[in-house]
VEXDREN-2710 file (C-alpha; in Angstrom, 1 decimal):
% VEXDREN-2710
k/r/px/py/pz
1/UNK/-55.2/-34.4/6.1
2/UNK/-53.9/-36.0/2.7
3/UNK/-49.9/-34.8/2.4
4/UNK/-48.6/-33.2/-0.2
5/UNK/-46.7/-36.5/-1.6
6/UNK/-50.1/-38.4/-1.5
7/UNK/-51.4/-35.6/-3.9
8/UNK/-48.8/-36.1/-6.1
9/UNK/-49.2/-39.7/-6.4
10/UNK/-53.3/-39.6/-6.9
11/UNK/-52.5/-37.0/-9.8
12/UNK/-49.8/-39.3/-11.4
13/UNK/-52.6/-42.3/-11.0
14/UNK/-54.5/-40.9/-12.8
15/UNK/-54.8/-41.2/-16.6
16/UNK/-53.3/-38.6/-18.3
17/UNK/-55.8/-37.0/-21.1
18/UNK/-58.2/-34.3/-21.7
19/UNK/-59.1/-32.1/-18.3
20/UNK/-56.9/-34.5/-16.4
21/UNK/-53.9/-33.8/-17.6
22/UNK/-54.8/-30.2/-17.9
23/UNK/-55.5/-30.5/-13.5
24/UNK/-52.3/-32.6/-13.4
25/UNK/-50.0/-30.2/-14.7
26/UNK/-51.8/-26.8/-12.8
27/UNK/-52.1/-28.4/-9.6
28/UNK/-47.6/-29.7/-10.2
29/UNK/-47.4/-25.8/-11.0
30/UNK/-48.9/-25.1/-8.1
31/UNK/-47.5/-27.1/-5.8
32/UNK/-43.8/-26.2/-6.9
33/UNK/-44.6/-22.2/-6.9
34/UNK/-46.0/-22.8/-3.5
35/UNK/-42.7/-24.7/-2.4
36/UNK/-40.4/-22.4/-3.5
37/UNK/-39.5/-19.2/-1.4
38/UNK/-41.0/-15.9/-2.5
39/UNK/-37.8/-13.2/-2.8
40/UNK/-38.5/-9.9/-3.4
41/UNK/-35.8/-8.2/-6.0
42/UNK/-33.4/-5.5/-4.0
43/UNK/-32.7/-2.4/-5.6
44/UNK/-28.8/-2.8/-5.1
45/UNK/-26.3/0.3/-5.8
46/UNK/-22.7/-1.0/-6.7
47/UNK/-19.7/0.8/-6.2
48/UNK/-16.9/-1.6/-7.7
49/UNK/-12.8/-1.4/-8.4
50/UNK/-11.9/-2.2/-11.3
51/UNK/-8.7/-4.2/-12.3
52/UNK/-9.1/-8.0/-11.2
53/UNK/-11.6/-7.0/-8.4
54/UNK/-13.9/-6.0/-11.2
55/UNK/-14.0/-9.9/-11.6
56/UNK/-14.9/-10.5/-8.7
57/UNK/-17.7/-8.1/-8.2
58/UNK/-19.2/-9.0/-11.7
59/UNK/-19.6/-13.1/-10.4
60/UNK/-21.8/-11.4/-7.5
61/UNK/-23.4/-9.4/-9.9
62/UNK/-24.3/-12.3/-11.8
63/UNK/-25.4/-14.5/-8.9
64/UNK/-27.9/-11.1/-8.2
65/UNK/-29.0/-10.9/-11.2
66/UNK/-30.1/-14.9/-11.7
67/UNK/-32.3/-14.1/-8.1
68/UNK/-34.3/-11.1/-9.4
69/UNK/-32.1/-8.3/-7.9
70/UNK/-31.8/-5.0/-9.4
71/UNK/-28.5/-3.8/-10.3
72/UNK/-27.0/0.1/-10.4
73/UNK/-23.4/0.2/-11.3
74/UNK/-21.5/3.4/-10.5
75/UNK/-18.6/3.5/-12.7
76/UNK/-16.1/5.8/-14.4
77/UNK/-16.0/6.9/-17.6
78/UNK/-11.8/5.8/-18.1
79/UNK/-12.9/2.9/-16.5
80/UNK/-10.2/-0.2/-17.5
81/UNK/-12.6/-3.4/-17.6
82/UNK/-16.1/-2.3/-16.0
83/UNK/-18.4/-1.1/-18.9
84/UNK/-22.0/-0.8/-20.0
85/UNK/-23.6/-3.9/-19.5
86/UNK/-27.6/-3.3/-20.0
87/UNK/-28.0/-7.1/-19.7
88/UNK/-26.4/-7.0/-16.6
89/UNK/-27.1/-4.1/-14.8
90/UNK/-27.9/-0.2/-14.8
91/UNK/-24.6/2.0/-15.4
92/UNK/-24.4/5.2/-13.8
93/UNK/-21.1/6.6/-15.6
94/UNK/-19.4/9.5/-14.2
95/UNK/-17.3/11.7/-16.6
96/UNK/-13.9/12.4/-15.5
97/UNK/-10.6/13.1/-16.6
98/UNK/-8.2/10.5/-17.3
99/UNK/-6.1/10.1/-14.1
100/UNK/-4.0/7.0/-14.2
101/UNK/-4.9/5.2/-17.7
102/UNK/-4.1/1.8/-18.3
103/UNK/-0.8/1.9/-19.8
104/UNK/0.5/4.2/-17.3
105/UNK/-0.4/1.7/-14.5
106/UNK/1.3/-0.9/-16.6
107/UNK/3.9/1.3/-16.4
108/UNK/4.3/1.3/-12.7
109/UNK/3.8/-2.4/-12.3
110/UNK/5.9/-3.3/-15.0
111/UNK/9.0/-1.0/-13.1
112/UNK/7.8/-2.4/-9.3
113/UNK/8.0/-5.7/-10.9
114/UNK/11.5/-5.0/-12.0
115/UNK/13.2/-3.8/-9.0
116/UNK/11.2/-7.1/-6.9
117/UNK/12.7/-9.3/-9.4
118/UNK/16.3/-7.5/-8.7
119/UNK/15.5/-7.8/-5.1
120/UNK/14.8/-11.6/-4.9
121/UNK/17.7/-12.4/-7.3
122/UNK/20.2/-10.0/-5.0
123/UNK/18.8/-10.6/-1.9
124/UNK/16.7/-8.0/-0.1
125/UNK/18.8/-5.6/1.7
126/UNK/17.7/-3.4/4.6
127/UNK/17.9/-0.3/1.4
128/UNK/16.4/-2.1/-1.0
129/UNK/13.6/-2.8/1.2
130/UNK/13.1/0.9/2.1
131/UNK/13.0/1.5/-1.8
132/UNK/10.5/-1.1/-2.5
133/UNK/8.6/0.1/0.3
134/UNK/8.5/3.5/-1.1
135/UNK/7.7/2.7/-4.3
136/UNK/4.6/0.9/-3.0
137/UNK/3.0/3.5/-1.4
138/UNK/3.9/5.9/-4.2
139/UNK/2.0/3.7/-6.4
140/UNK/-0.8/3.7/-3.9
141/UNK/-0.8/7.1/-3.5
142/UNK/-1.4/7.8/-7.1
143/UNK/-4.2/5.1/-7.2
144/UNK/-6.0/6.4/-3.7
145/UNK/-5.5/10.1/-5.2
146/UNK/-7.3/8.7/-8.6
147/UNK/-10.1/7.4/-6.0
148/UNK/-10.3/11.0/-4.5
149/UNK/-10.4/12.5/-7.9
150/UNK/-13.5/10.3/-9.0
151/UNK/-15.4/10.7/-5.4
152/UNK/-15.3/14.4/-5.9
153/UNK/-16.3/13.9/-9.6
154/UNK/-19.5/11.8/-8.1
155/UNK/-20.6/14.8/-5.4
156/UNK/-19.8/17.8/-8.2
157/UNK/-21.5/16.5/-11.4
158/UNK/-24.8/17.7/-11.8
159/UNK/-27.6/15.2/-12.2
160/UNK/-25.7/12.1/-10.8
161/UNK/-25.9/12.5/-7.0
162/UNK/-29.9/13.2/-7.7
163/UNK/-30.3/9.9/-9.5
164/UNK/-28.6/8.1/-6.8
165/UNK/-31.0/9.5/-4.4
166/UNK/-33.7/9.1/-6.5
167/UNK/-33.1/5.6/-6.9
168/UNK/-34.0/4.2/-3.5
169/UNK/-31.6/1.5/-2.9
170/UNK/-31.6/-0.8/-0.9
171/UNK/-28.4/-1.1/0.1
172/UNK/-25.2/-0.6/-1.3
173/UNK/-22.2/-3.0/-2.4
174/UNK/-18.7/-2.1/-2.7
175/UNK/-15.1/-3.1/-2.5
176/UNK/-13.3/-1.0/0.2
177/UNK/-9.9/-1.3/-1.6
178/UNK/-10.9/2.2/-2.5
179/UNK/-12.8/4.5/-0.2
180/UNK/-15.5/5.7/-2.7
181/UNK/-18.4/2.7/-1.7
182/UNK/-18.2/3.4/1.9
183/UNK/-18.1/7.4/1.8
184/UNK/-21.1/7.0/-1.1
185/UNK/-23.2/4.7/1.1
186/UNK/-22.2/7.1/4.3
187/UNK/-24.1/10.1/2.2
188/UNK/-27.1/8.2/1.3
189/UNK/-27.8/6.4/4.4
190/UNK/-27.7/2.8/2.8
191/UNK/-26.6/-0.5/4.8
192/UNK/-23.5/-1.2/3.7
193/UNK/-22.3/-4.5/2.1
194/UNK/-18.7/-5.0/1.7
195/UNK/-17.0/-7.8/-1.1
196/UNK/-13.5/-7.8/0.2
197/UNK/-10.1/-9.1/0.2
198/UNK/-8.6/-6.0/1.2
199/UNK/-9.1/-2.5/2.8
200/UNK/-7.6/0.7/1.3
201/UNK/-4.4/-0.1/2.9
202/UNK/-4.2/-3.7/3.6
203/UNK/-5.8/-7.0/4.0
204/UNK/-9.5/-6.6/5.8
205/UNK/-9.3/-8.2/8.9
206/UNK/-6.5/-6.5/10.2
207/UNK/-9.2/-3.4/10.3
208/UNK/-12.2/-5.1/11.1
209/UNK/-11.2/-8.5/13.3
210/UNK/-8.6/-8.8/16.3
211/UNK/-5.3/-9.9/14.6
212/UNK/-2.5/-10.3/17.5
213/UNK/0.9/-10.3/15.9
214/UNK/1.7/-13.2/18.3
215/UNK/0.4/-15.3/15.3
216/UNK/-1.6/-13.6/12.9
217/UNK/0.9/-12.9/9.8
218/UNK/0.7/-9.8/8.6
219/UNK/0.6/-10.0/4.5
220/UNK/4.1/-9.4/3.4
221/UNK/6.2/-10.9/5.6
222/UNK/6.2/-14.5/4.4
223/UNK/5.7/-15.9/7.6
224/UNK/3.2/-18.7/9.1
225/UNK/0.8/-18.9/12.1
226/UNK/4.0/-20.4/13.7
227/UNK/6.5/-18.0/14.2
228/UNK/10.1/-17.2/16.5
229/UNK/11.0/-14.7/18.9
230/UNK/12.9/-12.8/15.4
231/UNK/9.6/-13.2/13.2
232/UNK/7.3/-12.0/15.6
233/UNK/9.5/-9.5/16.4
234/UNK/9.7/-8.6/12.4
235/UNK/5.6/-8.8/12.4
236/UNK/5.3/-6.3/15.2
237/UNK/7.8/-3.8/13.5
238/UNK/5.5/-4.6/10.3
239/UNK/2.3/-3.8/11.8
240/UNK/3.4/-0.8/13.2
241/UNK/5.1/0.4/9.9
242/UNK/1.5/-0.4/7.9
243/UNK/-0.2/1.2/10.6
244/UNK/1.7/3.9/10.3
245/UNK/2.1/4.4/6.6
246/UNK/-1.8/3.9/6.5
247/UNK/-3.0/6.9/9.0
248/UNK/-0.2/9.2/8.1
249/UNK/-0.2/8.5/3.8
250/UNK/-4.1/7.1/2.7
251/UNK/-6.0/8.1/5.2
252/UNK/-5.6/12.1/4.9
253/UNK/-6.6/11.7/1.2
254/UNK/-10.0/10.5/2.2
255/UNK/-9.9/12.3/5.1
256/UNK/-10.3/15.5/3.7
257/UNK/-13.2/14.1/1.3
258/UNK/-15.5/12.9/4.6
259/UNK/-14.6/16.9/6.2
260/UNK/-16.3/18.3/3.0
261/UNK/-19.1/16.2/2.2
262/UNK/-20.2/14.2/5.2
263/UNK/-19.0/16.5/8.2
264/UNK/-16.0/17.8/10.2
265/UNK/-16.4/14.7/13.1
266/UNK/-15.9/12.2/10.4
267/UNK/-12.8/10.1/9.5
268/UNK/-12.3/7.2/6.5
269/UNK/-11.6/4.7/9.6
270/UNK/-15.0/4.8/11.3
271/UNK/-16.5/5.1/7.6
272/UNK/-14.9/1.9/6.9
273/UNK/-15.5/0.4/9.9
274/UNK/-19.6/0.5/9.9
275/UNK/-20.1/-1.9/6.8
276/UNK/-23.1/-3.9/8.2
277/UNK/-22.0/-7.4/6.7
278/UNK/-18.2/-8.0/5.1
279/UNK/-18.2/-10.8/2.6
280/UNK/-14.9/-11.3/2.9
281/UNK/-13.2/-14.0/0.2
282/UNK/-11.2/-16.5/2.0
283/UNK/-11.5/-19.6/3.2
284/UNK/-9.7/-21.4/6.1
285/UNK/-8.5/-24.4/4.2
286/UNK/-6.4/-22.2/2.6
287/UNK/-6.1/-19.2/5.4
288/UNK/-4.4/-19.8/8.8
289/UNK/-6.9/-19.8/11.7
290/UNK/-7.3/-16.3/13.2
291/UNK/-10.5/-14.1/15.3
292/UNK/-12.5/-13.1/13.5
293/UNK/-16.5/-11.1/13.9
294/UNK/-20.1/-12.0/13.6
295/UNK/-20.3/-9.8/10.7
296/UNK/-17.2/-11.4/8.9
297/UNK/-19.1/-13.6/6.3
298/UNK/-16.7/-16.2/4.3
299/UNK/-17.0/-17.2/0.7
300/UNK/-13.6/-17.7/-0.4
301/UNK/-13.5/-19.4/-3.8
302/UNK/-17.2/-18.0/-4.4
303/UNK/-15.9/-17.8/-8.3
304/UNK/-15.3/-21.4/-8.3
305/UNK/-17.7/-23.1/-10.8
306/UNK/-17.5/-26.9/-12.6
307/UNK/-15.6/-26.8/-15.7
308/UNK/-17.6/-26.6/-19.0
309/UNK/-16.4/-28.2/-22.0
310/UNK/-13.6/-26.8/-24.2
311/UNK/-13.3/-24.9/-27.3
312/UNK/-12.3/-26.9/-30.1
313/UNK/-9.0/-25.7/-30.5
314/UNK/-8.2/-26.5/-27.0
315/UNK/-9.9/-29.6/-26.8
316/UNK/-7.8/-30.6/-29.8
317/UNK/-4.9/-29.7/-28.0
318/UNK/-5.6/-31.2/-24.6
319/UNK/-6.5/-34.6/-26.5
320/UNK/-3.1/-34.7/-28.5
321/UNK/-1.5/-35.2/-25.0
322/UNK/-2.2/-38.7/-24.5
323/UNK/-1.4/-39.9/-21.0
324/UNK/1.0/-36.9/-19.9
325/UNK/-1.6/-34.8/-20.1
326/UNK/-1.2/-31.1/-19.7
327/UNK/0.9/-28.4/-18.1
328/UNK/-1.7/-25.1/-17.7
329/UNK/0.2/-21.5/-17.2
330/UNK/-0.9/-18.2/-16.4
331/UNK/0.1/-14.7/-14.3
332/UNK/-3.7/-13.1/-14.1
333/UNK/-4.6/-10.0/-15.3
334/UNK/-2.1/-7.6/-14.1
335/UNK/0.8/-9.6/-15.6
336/UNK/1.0/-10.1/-18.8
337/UNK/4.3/-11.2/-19.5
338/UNK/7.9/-11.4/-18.0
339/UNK/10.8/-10.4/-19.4
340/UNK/12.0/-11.6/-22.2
341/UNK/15.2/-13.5/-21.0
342/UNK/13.0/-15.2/-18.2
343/UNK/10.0/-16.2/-20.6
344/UNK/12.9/-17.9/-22.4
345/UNK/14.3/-19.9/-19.5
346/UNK/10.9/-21.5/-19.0
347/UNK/10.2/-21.9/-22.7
348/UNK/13.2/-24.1/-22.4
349/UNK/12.0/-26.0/-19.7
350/UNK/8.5/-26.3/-20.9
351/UNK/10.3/-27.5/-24.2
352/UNK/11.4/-30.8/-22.3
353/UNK/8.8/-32.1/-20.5
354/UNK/6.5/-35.0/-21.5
355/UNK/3.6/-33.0/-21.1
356/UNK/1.6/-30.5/-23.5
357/UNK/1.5/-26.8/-22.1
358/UNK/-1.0/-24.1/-22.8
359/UNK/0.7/-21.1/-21.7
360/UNK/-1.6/-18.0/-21.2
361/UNK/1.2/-14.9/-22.6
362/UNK/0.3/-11.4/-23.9
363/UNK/3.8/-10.0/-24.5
364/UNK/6.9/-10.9/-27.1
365/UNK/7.0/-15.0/-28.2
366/UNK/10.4/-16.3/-26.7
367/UNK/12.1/-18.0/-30.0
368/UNK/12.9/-21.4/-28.5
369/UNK/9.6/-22.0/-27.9
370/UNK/9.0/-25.9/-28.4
371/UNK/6.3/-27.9/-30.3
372/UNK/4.3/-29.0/-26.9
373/UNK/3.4/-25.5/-26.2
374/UNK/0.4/-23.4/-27.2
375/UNK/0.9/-20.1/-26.5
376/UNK/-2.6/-17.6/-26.3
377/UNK/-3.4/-14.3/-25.0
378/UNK/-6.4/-15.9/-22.9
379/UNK/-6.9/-19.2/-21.8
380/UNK/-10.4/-20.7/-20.1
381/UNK/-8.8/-20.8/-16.8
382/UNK/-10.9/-22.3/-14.7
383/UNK/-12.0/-25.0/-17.4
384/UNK/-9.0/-26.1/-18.3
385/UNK/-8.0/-26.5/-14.5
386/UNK/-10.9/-28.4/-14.4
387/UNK/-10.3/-30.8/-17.4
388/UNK/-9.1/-34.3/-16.1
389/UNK/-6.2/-34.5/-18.2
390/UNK/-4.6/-31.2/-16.1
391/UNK/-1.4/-32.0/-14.2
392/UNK/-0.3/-29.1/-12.8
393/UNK/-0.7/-25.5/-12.9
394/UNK/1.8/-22.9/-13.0
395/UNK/0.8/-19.2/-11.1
396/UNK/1.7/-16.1/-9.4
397/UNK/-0.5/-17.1/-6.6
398/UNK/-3.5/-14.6/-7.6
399/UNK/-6.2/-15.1/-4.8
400/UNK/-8.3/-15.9/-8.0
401/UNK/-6.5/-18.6/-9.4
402/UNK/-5.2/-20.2/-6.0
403/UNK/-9.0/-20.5/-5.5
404/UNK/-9.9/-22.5/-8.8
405/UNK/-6.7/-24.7/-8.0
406/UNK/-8.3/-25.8/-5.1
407/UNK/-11.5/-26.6/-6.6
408/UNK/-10.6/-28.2/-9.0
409/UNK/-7.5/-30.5/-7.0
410/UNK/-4.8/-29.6/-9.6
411/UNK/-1.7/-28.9/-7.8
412/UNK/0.5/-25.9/-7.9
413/UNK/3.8/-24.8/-9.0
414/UNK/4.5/-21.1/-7.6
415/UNK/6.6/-18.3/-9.3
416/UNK/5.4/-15.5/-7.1
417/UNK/5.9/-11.9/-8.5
418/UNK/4.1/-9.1/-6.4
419/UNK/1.6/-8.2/-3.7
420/UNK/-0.1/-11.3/-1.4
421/UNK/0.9/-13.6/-4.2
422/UNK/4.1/-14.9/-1.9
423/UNK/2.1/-15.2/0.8
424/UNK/-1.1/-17.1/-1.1
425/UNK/1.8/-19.6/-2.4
426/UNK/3.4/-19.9/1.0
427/UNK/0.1/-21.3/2.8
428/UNK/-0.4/-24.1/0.0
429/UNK/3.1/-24.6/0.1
430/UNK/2.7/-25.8/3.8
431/UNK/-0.3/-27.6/3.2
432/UNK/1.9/-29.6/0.7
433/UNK/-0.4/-28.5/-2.1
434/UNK/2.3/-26.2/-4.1
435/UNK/6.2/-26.5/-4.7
436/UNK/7.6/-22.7/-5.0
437/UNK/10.5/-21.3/-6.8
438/UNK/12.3/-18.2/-7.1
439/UNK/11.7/-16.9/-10.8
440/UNK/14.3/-14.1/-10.4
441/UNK/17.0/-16.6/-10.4
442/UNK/15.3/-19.4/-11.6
443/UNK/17.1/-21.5/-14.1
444/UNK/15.6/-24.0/-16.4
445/UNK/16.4/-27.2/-14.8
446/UNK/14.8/-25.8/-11.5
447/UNK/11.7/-25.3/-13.5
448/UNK/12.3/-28.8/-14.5
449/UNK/12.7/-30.2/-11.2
450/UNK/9.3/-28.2/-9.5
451/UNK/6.9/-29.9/-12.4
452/UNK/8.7/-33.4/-12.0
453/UNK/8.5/-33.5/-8.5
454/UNK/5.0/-31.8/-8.6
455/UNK/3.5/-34.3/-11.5
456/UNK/5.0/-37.3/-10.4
457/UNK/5.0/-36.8/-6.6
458/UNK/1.4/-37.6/-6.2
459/UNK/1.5/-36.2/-2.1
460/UNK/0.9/-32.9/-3.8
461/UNK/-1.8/-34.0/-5.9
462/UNK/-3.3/-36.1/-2.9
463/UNK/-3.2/-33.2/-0.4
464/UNK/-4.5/-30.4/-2.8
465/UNK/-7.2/-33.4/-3.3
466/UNK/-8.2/-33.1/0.4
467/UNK/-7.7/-29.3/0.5
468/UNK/-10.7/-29.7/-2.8
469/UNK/-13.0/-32.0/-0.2
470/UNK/-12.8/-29.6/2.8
471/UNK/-13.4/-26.8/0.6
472/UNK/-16.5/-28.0/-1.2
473/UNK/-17.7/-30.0/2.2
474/UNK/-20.0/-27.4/2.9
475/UNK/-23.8/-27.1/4.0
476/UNK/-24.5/-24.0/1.3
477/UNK/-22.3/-23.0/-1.7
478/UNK/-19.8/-19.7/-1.1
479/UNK/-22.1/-17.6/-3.5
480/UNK/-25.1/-19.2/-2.0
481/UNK/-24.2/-17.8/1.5
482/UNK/-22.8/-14.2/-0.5
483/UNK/-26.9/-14.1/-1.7
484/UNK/-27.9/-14.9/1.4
485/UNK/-26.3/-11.8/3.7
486/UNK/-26.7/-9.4/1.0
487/UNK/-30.3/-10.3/0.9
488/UNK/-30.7/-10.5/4.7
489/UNK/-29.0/-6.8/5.0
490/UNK/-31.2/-5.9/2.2
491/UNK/-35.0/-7.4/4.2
492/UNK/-34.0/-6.0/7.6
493/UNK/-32.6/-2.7/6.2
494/UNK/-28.9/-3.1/7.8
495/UNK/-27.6/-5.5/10.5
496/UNK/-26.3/-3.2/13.3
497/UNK/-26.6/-6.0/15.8
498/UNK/-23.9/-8.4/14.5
499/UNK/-21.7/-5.1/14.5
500/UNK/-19.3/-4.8/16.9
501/UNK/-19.3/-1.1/18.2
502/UNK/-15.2/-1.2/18.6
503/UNK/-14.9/1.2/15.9
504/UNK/-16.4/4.0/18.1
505/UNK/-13.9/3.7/20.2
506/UNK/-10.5/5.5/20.2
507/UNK/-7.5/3.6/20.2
508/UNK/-6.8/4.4/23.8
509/UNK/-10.0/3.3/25.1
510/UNK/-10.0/0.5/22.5
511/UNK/-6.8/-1.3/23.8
512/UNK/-7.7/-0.3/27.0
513/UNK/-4.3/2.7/28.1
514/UNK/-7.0/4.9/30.1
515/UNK/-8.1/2.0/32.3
516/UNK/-4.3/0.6/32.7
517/UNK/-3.3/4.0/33.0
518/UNK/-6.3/5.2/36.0
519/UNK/-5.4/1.0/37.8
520/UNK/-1.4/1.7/37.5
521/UNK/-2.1/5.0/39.3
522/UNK/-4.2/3.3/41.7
523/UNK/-1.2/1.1/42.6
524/UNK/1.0/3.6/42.7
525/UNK/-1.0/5.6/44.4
526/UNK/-2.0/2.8/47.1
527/UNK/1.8/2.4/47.3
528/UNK/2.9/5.7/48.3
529/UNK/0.4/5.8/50.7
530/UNK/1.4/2.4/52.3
531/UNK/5.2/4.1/52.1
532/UNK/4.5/7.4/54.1
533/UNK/1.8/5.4/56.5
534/UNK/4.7/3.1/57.4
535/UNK/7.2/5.6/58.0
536/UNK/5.2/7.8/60.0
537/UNK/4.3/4.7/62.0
538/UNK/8.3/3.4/62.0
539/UNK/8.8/7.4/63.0
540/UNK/6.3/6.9/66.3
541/UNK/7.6/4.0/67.1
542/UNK/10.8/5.8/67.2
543/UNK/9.9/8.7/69.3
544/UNK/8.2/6.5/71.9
545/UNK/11.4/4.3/72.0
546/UNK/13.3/7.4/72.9
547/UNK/11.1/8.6/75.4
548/UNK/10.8/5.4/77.5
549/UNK/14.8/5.3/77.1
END
């Protein structure tokens, strides 16, 4: 039988003109439409957060999109960042009243950011703790209630729960930060695909994964994988007070939402819990080694991409640098600038370095702003990182921009502000990727000091070089192996056997109290026993000793 390869060569042997050339090109068609796999296009419903996970979700979207998938997006109408995209996908947008709008979450952020910033520059007291903590939850209180709000705005509108069960999807695709997605795809019977950092009350794999505190960090305490008697001490008491403010805070708001629509012997956690595949967005170059599931899929860095050439303005910029190259900045999207006697501090410093800086700031120019700098209210992040004459980058340790760090090699000086960002900074900080400083009482020379040591230190450029190889040393690319599960989910309609049925189980009978419980009584049992057998025989033994005397 003549190969394919030996077709290929007759074909190209042969002389290229009239009805030969017309054979040679059908029968290349044909032979590259027979090699390539046949994928039939999903219909895919969408349930996204907005904010930065928006972002996130819109990449996968993309990635679906470029393989023939069918898109729905769910969304609301006071939506921040996710609107209409026709090109994109299908909107489904439910009409609501404005809950928290933008500025009001600004708001919040803007006052949680600063009491944190008094905290680190005072020290954090045992009371100042308690009133961060407070405020925390308070904030997530307000966003989880908004969540509620827009779930029961989805099951009482006319006309939109029909079109969702009109549509026959597939399979649905959320982000369980919020609790909509999985209650939604609960309702319509739909395998369940999760994209996920985090659950609606903390990271994801403290819900779905064994994580003993022994050595699993939880997020928030700053610690490593290595920890003392004190620190795992501190993690335990941590755990328990997440737990805690979890079941007893979020969990009745959603609570209440799976007793009125899906049934009185449903609860959020076991909602949460039956997601068939969890795409979860980390990698373990970057996260310290932990359990994890056979449904715990990882494609951290999945938004990682090469860098494309830059505008002209930048470019112009970048090439006025000469051999110092450039300084990149930026705080994300929740950010958008400090205050102003901070911002003024590192104008200062950015004012005497060699380099040229392109500093990504939405809020009032500092004054002494010096002639290397280039100020903008957005900046092609990941392009720039990628640009050879990049130095270093400055960040709040975004799980985002930690990512296209790594990609692209460029090391990192930290100034975290909220959230996981000290955490995300901590683990390239003991990879020797990333030098980390306190912003809160951060003076210029110590801004100074962290890009000197950082540019001109080349073990941080070296080991965020090696973190880059690990991560890209891979046999399929992060969003290749995200189109894959959600595809596989999608063919076999769910994928209940790589689910671990754990989350059927109460917490008694998952940590196993009944059975130490019933084997402890056993012992004591068998004890007692043993005890009043080997009196009454010691009493016998008496009696006959007695009787013979």
């Amino acid at each position: 039988m003549v190969s394919v390869r030996n077709w290929i060569s007759v074909l190209l042997s042969m002389e290229p003109s009239g009805w030969r050339s017309q054979l040679l090109a059908a029968c290349i068609l044909t032979i590259i439409t027979l090699s390539c796999p046949i994928t039939e296009g999903a219909n895919i419903l969408v349930v996204p957060v907005d904010g930065s996970h928006w972002i996130n979700m819109r990449i996968l979207i993309e990635g679906l999109k470029l393989h023939g998938h069918s898109i729905t997006v769910v969304h609301s109408s006071e939506a921040w960042y996710t609107k209409e995209r026709s090109d994109l996908y299908r909107s489904i947008v439910v009409q609501m009243q404005k809950c928290l709008g933008k500025n009001e979450t600004e708001k919040v952020i803007q006052r949680y950011l600063q009491n944190k910033l008094a905290a680190l520059n005072n020290g954090l007291m045992p009371w100042v703790f308690v009133q961060q903590e407070h405020e925390k939850w308070s904030a997530m209180y307000s966003h989880h209630a908004c969540a509620r709000e827009f779930t029961i705005a989805i099951f009482n509108t006319e006309g939109v729960l029909r079109q969702l069960e009109d549509a026959k999807f597939d399979l649905l695709l959320t982000d369980p930060a919020f609790g909509t997605g999985p209650i939604l795809a609960y309702y319509l019977k739909l395998p369940l695909v999760y994209n996920v950092r985090w659950f609606i009350s903390g990271e994801a794999h403290f819900l779905s994964a064994p994580s003993p505190p022994s050595y699993i960090p939880i997020i928030g305490s700053q610690f490593t994988d290595k920890m003392s008697f004190l620190q795992r001490t501190l993690n335990v008491i941590l755990n328990l007070f997440q737990l805690s403010a979890s079941r007893f805070i979020i969990q009745p708001i959603y609570n209440e939402l799976c007793h009125q629509y899906l049934g009185p012997d449903t609860d959020i956690e076991t909602i949460l819990l039956r997601a068939d595949v969890w795409l979860m967005r980390v990698d373990f170059i970057f996260e310290f080694p932990r359990p994890t599931m056979p449904n715990i899929v990882y494609i951290g860095g999945f938004q990682c991409k090469p860098s494309k050439p830059l505008a002209a303005e930048f470019e112009e910029f970048v090439q006025s640098s000469g051999e110092h190259g450039i300084i990149v900045m930026s705080l994300g999207t929740i950010i958008s600038s400090l205050p102003l006697h901070i911002t003024m501090k590192i104008a200062e410093a950015f004012a005497q370095v060699p380099q040229k800086v392109i500093w990504r700031h939405d809020g009032k120019i500092p004054p002494n702003v010096g002639n290397n700098t280039l100020l903008a209210k957005w900046i092609p992040q990941n392009d720039l990182l990628g640009h050879p004459k990049t130095r270093a980058f400055i960040t709040h340790g975004g799980t985002n921009g930690v990512y296209e760090a790594i990609y692209h090699g460029v090391p990192v000086v930290g100034i975290p502000l909220l959230y996981d960002q000290f955490d995300n900074l901590l683990r390239l900080e003991t990879r020797g990727a990333a030098k980390v400083i306190n912003v809160a009482a951060m003076q210029p020379i110590d801004l100074l000091q962290a890009l000197h040591e950082v540019i001109n230190n080349t073990s941080y450029r070296d080991n965020m070089q090696k973190l880059s190889a690990l991560h890209r040393d891979q046999p399929d690319s992060p969003m290749e192996r995200a189109i894959f599960w959600i595809e596989y989910v999608a063919r076999h309609k769910g994928a209940a056997h790589l689910r671990s049925e754990s989350y059927r189980l109460p917490w008694y009978a998952y940590y196993c109290v009944d059975v130490m419980i019933f084997l402890l009584s056993l012992v004591l049992m068998v004890t007692v026993l043993t005890v009043l057998l080997l009196n009454r025989l010691c009493t016998i033994a008496r009696k006959k000793k007695q009787k013979i005397q």
